[in-house]
C-alpha positions as CSV (number, residue, x, y, z in Angstrom):
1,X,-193.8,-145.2,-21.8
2,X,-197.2,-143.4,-23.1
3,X,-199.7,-146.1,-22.8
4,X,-202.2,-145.0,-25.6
5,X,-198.6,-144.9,-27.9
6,X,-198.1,-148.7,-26.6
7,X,-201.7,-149.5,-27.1
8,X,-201.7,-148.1,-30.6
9,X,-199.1,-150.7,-32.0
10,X,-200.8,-153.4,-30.8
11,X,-203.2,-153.9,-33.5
12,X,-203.2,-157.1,-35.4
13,X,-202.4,-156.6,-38.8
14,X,-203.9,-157.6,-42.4
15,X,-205.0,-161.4,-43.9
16,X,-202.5,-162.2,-46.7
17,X,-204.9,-160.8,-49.0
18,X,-204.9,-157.5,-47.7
19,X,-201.0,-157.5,-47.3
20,X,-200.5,-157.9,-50.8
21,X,-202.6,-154.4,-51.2
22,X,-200.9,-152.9,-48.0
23,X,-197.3,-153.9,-49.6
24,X,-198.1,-152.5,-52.8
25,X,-199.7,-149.3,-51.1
26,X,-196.3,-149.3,-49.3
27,X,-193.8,-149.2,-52.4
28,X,-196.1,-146.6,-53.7
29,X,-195.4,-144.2,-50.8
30,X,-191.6,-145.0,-50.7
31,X,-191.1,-144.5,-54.1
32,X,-193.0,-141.1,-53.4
33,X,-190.3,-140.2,-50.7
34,X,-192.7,-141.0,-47.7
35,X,-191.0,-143.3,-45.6
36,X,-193.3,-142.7,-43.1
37,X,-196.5,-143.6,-44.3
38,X,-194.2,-146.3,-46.3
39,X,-193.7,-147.7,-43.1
40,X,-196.8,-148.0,-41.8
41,X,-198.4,-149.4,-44.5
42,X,-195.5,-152.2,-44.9
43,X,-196.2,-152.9,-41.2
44,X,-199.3,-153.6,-41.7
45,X,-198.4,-155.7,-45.0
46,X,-195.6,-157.5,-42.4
47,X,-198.4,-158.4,-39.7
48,X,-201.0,-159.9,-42.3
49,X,-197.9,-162.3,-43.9
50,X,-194.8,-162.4,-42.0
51,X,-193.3,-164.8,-43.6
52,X,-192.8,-162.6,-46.6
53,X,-189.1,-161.9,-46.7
54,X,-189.4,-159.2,-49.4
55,X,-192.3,-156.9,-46.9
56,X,-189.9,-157.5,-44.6
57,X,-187.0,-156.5,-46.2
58,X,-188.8,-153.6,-47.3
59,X,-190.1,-152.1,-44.2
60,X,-186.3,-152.2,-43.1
61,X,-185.5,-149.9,-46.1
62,X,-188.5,-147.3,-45.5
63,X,-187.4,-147.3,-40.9
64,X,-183.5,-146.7,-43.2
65,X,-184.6,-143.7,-45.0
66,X,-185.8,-142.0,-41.7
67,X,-182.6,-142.5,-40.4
68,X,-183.2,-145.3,-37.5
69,X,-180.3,-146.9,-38.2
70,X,-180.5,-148.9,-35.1
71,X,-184.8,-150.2,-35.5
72,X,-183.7,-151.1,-39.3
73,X,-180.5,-153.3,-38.3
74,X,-183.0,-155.3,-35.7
75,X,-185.7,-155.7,-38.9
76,X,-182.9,-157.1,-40.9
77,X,-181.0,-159.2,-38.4
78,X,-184.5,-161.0,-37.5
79,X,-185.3,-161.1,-41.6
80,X,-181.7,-162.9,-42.2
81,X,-182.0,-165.5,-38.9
82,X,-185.3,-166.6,-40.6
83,X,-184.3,-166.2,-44.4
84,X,-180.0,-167.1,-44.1
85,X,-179.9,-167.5,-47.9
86,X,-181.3,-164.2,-48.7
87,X,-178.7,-162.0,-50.3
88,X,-180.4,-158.8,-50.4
89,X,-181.3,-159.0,-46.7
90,X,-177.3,-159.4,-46.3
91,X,-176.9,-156.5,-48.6
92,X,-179.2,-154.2,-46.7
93,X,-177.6,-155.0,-43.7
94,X,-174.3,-154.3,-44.5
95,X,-175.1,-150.6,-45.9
96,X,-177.2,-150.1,-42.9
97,X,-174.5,-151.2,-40.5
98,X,-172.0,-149.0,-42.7
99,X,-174.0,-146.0,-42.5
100,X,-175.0,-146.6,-38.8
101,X,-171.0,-146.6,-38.0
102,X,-171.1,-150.6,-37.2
103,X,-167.8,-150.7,-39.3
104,X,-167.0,-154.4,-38.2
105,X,-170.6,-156.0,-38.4
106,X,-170.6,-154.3,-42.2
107,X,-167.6,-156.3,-43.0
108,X,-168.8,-159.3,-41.6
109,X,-172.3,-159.0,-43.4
110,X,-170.1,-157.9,-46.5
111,X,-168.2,-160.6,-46.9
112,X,-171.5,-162.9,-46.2
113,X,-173.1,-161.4,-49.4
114,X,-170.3,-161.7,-51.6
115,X,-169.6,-165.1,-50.9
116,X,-173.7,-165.9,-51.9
117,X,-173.1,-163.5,-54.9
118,X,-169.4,-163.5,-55.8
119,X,-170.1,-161.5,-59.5
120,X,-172.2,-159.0,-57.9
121,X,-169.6,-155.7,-58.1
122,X,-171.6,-153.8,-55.2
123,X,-170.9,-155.9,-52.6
124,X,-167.4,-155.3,-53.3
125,X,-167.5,-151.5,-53.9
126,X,-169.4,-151.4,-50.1
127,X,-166.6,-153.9,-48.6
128,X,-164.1,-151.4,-50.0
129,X,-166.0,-148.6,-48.7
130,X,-166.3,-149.8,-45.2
131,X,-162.2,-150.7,-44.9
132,X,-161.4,-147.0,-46.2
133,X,-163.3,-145.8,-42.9
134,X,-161.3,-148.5,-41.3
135,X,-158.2,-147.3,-42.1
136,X,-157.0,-150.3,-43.9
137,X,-156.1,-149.4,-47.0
138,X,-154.8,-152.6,-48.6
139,X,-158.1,-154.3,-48.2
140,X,-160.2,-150.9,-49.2
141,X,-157.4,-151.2,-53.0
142,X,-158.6,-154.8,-53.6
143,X,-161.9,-154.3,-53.1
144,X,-162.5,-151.6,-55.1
145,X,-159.9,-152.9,-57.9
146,X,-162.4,-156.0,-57.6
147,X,-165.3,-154.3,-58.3
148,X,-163.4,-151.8,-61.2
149,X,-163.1,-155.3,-62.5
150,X,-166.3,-156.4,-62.2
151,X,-168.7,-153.3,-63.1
152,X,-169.5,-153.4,-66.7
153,X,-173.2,-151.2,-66.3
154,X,-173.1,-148.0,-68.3
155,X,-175.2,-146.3,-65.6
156,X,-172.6,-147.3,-63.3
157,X,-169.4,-146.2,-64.7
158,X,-169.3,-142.9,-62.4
159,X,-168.8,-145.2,-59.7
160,X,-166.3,-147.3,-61.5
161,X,-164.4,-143.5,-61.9
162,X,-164.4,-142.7,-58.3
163,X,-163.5,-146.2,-57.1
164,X,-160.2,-145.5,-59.3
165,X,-159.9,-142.2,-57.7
166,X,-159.9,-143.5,-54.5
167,X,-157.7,-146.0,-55.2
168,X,-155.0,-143.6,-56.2
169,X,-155.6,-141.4,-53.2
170,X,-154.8,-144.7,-51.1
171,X,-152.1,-146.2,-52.9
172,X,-150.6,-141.9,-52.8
173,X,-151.1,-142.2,-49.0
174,X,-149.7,-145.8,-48.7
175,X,-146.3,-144.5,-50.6
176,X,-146.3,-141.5,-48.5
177,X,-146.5,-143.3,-45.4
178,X,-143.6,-145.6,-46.2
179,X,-141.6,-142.6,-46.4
180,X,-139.0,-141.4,-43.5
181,X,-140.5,-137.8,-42.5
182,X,-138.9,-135.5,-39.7
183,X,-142.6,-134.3,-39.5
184,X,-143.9,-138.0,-38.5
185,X,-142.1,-136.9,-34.9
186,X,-143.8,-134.1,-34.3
187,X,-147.2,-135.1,-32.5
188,X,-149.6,-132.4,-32.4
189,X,-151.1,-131.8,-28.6
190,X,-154.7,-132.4,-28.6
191,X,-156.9,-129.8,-27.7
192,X,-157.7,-129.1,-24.2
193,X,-161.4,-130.6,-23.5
194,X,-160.9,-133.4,-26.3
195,X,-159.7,-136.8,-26.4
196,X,-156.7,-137.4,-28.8
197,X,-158.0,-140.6,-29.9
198,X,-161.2,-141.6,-32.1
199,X,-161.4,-138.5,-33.9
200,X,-164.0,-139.0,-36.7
201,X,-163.2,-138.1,-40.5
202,X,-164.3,-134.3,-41.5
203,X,-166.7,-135.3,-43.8
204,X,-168.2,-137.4,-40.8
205,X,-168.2,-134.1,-39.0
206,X,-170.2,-132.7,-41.5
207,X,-172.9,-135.2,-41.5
208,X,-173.3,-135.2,-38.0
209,X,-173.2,-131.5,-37.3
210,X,-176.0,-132.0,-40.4
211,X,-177.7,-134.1,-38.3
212,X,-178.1,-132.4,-35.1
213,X,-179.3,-129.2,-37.0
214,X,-182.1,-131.5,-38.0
215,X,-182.6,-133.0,-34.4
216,X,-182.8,-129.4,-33.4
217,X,-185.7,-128.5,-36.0
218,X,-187.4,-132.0,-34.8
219,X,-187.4,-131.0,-31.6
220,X,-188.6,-127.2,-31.5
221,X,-191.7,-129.1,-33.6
222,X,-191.8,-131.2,-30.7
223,X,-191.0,-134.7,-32.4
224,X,-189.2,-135.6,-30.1
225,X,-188.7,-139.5,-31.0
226,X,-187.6,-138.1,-34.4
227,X,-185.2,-135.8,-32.8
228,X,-183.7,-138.6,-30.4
229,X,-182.8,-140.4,-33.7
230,X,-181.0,-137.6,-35.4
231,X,-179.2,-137.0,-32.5
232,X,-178.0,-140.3,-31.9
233,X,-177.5,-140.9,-35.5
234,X,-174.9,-137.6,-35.1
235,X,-173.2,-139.8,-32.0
236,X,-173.2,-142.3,-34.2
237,X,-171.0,-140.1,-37.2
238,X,-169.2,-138.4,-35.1
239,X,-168.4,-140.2,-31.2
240,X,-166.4,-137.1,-30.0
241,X,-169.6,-134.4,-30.8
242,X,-170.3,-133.4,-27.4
243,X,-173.5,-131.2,-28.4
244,X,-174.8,-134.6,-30.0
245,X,-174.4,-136.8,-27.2
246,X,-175.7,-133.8,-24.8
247,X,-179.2,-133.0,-26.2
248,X,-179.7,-136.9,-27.0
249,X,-179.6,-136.7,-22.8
250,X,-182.2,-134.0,-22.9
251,X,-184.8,-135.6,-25.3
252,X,-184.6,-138.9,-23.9
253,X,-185.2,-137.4,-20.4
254,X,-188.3,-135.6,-21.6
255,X,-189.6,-138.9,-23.5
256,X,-189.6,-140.2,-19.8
257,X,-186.1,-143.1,-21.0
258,X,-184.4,-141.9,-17.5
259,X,-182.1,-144.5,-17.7
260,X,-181.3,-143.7,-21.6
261,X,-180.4,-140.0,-20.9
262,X,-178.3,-141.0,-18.0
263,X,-176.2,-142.9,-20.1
264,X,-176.1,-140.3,-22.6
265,X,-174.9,-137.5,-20.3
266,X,-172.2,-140.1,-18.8
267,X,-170.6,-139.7,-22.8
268,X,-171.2,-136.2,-22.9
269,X,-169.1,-135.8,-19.4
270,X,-166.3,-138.4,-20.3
271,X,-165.7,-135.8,-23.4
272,X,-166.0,-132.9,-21.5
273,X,-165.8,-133.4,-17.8
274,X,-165.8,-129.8,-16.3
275,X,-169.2,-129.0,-18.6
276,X,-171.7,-127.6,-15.5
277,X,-174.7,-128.5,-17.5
278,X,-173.6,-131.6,-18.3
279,X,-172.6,-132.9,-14.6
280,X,-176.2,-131.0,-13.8
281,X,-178.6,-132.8,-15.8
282,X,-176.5,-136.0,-15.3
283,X,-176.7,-135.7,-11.3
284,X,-181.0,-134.5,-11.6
285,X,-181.8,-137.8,-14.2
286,X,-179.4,-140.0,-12.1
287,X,-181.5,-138.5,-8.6
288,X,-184.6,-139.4,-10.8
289,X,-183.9,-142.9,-11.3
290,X,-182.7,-143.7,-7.7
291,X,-186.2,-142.3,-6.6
292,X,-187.8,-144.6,-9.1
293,X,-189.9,-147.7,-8.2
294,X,-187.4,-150.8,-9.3
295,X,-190.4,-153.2,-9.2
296,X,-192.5,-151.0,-12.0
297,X,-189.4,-149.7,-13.8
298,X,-188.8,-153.6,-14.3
299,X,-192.1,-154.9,-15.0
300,X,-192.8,-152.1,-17.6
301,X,-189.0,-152.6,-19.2
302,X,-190.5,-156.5,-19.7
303,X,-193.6,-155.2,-21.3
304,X,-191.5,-153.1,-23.4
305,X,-189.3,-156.0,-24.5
306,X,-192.4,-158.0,-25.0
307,X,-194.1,-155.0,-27.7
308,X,-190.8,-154.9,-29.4
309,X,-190.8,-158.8,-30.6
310,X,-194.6,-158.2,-31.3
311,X,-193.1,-155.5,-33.7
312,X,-190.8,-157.6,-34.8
313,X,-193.2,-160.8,-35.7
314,X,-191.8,-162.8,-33.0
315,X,-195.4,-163.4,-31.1
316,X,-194.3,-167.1,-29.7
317,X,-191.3,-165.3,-27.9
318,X,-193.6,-162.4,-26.4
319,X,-196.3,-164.5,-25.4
320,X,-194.9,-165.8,-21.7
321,X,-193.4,-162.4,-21.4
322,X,-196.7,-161.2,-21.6
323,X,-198.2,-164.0,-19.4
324,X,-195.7,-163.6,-16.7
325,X,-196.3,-159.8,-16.8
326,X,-200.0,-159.9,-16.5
327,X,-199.6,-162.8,-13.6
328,X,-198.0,-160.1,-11.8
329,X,-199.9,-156.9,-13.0
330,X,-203.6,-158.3,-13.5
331,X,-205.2,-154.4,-14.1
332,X,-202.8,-153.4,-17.2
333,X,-204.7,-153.2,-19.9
334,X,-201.9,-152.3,-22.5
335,X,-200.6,-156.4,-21.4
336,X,-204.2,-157.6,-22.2
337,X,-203.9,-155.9,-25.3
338,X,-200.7,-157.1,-26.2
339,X,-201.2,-160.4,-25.4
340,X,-204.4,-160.8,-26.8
341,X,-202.7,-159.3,-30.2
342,X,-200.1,-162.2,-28.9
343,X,-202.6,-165.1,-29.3
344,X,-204.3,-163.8,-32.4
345,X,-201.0,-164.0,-34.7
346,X,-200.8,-167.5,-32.9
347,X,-204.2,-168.5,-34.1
348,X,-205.2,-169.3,-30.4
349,X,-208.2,-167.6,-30.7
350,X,-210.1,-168.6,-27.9
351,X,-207.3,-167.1,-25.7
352,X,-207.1,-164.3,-27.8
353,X,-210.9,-163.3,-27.6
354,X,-210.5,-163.7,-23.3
355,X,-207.8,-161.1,-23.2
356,X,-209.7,-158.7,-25.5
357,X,-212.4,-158.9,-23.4
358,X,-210.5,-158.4,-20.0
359,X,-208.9,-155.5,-21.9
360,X,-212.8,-153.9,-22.6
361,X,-213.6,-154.7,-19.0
362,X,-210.9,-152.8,-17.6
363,X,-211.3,-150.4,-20.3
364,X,-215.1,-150.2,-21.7
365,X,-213.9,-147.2,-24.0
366,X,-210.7,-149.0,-25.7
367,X,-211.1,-149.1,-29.5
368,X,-208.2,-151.4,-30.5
369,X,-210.1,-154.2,-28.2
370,X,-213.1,-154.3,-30.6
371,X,-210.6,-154.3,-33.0
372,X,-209.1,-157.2,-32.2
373,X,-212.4,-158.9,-31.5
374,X,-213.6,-158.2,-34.4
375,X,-210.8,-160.0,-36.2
376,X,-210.9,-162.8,-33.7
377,X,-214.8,-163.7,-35.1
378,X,-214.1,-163.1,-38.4
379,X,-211.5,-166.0,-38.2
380,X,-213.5,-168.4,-36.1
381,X,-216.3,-167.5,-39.1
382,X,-218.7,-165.9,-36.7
383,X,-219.7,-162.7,-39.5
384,X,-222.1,-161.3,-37.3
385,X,-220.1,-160.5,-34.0
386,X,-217.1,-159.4,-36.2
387,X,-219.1,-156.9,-37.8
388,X,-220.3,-155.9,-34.7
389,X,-216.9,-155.3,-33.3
390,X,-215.4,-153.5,-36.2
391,X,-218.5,-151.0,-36.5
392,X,-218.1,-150.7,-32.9
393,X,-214.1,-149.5,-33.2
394,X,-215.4,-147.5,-35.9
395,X,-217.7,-146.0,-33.7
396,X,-215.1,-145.4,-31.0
397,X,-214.0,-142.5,-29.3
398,X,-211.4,-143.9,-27.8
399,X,-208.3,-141.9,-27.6
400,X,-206.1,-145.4,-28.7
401,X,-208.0,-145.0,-32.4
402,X,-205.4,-145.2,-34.6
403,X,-206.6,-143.9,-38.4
404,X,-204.0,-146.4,-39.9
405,X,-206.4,-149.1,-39.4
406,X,-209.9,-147.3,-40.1
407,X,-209.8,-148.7,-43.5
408,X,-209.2,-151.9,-42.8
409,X,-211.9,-152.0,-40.5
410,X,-213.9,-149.9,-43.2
411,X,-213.0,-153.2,-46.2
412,X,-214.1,-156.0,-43.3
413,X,-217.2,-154.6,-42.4
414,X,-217.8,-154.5,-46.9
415,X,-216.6,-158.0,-47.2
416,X,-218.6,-159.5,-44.2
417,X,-221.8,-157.9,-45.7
418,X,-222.1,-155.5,-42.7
C-alpha cells in the first residue's frame, strides 16, 4: 500500500456549512462530466455531514460513472443500512448491481424499490431488464408489460417502444422453444480452450472487449488503479474473457495486491490451463507471497480495512481497529493519522489532538497532521492555534499535501481572522 496515498485520505472533511458548498461544487462537476473531481468534492461534502443521505447517494453515482462498480455498491449498501426507507438509494443499487453483473442482488434490490414505489414504471423496466440477462423470460414479459402499462411520460415513450420490442422478441423465442426441433439434438462441441458453460451474451462481449481496450489505454498512461477497474469491470461482462482476467493479474501485481493478482491468474488458468504466461506469473506472485511477512501482510490488511470504513463514514467501527493496530505497531504514522482522523469525526478531541501530535513527532514534515490539528482547535474554539496549524499545512512541503484540501484550509484561516 503507498503510504503517502493512505495518508492522503485521511483528512477530515468539511463543517456542515462547508458541505453544503462542497455538495453543490460536486453536482456542478458531475453534471460537467467530471466524475472525478465530482467525487472528490462530494467526499468532502460526505465527511463534513454524513448523515446526508442525498451526498451520499450522490458520491455513489459520480464512483458509478467511473466505472467502480464494486466501491459504488459498498457506498450504497452502507447509505441503505442507515437510510432503509430511501427509495432512490434502492434504485441506484439495483442499476449498479445490474451493470456490475450482480444479477440476483439487482432483483432483490428491484423488487425492494418497487414495493416502496409501486407506480414508479422504472423500477419495473430495470426488474425486466435484469431477468432478460437471467434468462427468464416470463418474468422479463411481465415486467416490462408492467411498465408499458405504467409509462405515460412523453420523453419516455422510446423506452416504452423498445420494452414492446423486447417483449415480442421473448414471447418469439418462448413459442420457438416450445417447438419439437431435430436441431435441439444436435449440441455444438465447445471450443477447445473454453468452457461450454457461462458464456456471456455478444453484446456483453462487446462491452467488455470495450473495456479492456480502455484498461489498456489506462495503463500505458500508467493509471494503473483506473486500469485494474476497467479490467475487472471486463471480468465482470464477460467471465470467460481470458485477456481480462489475465492483465487484471498483472496490474494488481504491480500495485503491490499480491494476493489480488494471484487470484486473478488462478481464473485466467482455470479458462485456459496450458497458457505458459499464465501458469508463469501465477507461480512468480504465488512464490512472492509465500516469501511475504504474514505478521505485516496482516497488520497492514487491518489498517487497510480500518481506512476503508473511514471512507465509508463508519469512524466508531475503525476506531479499535485502529487502536489495536497501533498497540501493536506504535511507529506507524499513517495509524496515528487515521486514528486521529478517527477521533475527530467522533468529536473526541482531546484524543484526536494526542494522535496528531504523535503523528508530527514521528513525522515533523507531515502536512495532513497540521491539518488535522488545526481543525481539532478550531472546534475546541482555540482560533489562534488553529490558524497556526492551517498556515502551517499551507506552508508544508510535505509530500502527503493533498491540493483538494488547500482551500479549505485557505476559507478557515479567512474565517478565523488569520
Amino acid at each position: 500500500m503507498n503510504r503517502l496515498l493512505l495518508l492522503s485520505c485521511l483528512v477530515p472533511g468539511l463543517a456542515l456549512a462547508g458541505a453544503n458548498e462542497d455538495f453543490a461544487a460536486g453536482v456542478a462537476a458531475y453534471k460537467a462530466k467530471n466524475y472525478a473531481e465530482a467525487e472528490k468534492m462530494l467526499r468532502l461534502a460526505v465527511s463534513g455531514d454524513e448523515n446526508n443521505p442525498q451526498f451520499r447517494l450522490r458520491l455513489a453515482k459520480a464512483i458509478y460513472k467511473q466505472k467502480r462498480y464494486d466501491e459504488a455498491i459498498q457506498e450504497l449498501k452502507g447509505l441503505v443500512a442507515k437510510h432503509p426507507r430511501m427509495a432512490a438509494g434502492r434504485y441506484q443499487m439495483a442499476l449498479v448491481q445490474r451493470k456490475a453483473g450482480q444479477l440476483q442482488d439487482a432483483v432483490q434490490s428491484y423488487s425492494a424499490y418497487v414495493r416502496m414505489m409501486p407506480k414508479d414504471p422504472d423500477g419495473y423496466y430495470g426488474m425486466a431488464e435484469t431477468y432478460s440477462l437471467l434468462g427468464e423470460p416470463q418474468q422479463a414479459i411481465a415486467n416490462y408489460e408492467k411498465y408499458i402499462a405504467l409509462e405515460k411520460r412523453p420523453s419516455e415513450q422510446k423506452y416504452v417502444k423498445k420494452a414492446a420490442k423486447k417483449v415480442d422478441q421473448l414471447k418469439q423465442a418462448l413459442t420457438a422453444s416450445a417447438k419439437p426441433s431435430s436441431e435441439t439434438s444436435v449440441k455444438a462441441a465447445p471450443k477447445k480452450g473454453l468452457k461450454a458453460a457461462g458464456a456471456a451474451a455478444p453484446y456483453l462481449q462487446k462491452i467488455a472487449r470495450q473495456a479492456v481496450a480502455q484498461g489498456d489505454a489506462l495503463r500505458a498512461e500508467t493509471k494503473l488503479k483506473p486500469a485494474a477497474e476497467a479490467y475487472r469491470d471486463a471480468a465482470l461482462r464477460d467471465p470467460q474473457n481470458v485477456e481480462a482476467r489475465f492483465k487484471l493479474g498483472e496490474v494488481l501485481a504491480e500495485l503491490g495486491d499480491l494476493k489480488g493478482a494471484k487470484e486473478a491468474f488462478e481464473a485466467a488458468q482455470a479458462l485456459k490451463p496450458q497458457a505458459a504466461p499464465i501458469t508463469g506469473n501465477l507461480k512468480r506472485v504465488s512464490d512472492a507471497l509465500a516469501k511475504a511477512p504474514k505478521a505485516e501482510e496482516g497488520s497492514q490488511s487491518a489498517l487497510g480495512s480500518a481506512v476503508e470504513m473511514l471512507n465509508r463514514g463508519k469512524y466508531s467501527n475503525a476506531l479499535p481497529v485502529l487502536d489495536a493496530h497501533v498497540g501493536k505497531n506504535p511507529k506507524d504514522v499513517a495509524a496515528h493519522l487515521a486514528r486521529g482522523s478517527a477521533l475527530l469525526a467522533l468529536k473526541k478531541l482531546p484524543e484526536a489532538m494526542e494522535a496528531y501530535g504523535m503523528a508530527l513527532a514521528l513525522r515533523p514534515d507531515l502536512s495532513l497532521a497540521h491539518f488535522g490539528l488545526g481543525e481539532v482547535y478550531r472546534l475546541l474554539g482555540d482560533r489562534a492555534r488553529a490558524v497556526n496549524h492551517f498556515q502551517s499545512y499551507l506552508s508544508s512541503t510535505g509530500k502527503d499535501r493533498n491540493p483538494m484540501y488547500d482551500q479549505v484550509a485557505n476559507a478557515r484561516v479567512a474565517a478565523l481572522g488569520g
